[in-house]
C-alpha positions as CSV (number, residue, x, y, z in Angstrom):
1,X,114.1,105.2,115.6
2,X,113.9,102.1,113.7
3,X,110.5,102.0,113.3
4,X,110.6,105.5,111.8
5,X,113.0,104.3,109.0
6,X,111.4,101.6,108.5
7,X,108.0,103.6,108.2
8,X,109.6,106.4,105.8
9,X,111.4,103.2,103.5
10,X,107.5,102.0,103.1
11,X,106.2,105.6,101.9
12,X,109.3,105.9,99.5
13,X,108.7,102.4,98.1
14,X,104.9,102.9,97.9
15,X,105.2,106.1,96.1
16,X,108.1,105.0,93.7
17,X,105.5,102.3,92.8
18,X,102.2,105.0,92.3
19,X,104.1,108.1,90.8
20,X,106.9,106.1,89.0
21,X,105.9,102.5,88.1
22,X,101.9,103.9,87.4
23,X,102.5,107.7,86.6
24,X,105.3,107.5,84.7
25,X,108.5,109.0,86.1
26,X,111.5,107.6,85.8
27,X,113.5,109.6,89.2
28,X,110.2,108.2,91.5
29,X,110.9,105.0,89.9
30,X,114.9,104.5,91.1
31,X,114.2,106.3,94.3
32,X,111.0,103.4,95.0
33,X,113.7,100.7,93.7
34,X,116.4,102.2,96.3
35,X,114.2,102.2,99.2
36,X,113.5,98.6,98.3
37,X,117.0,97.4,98.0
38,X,117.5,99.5,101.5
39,X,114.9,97.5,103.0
40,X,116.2,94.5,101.9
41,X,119.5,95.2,103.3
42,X,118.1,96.3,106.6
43,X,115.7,93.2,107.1
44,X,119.0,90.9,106.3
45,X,121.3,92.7,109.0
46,X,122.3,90.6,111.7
47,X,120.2,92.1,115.0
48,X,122.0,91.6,118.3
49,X,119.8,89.8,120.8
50,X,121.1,89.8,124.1
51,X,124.1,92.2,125.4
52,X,125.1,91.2,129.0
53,X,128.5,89.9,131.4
54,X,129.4,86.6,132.1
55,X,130.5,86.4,135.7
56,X,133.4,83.9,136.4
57,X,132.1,80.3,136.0
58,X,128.9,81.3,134.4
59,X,128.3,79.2,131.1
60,X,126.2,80.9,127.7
61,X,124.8,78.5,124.9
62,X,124.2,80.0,121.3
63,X,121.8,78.1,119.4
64,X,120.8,78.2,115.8
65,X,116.8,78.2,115.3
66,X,115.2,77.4,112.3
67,X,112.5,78.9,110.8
68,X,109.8,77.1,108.8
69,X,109.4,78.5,105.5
């Protein structure tokens, strides 16, 4: 499913920029510009990584990784 959103929020965004940044219309234009700040939104989301239950005793370590820009 998320891969279909994300597909359709690429079309939207590409034709906003063709039919509305190129050709002209103004409605293309916002709806290209609200897919983007969609996208945005979606890509900042926290994701959940792993979903399980700690049995009695059993320890769990979060780490923090950094990314290198």
């Amino acid at each position: 499913m998320r891969e279909y959103v994300d597909l359709t929020l690429w079309r939207l965004i590409g034709r906003g920029v063709r039919e509305g940044l190129f050709g002209g219309s103004t409605r293309w234009l916002l709806i290209g510009g609200a897919a983007l700040v969609v996208r945005a939104a979606r890509r900042r989301a926290p994701r959940t990584v792993f979903v399980g239950k700690l049995e009695p005793g059993a320890a769990l370590e979060i780490r923090h990784l950094t990314t290198r820009s």
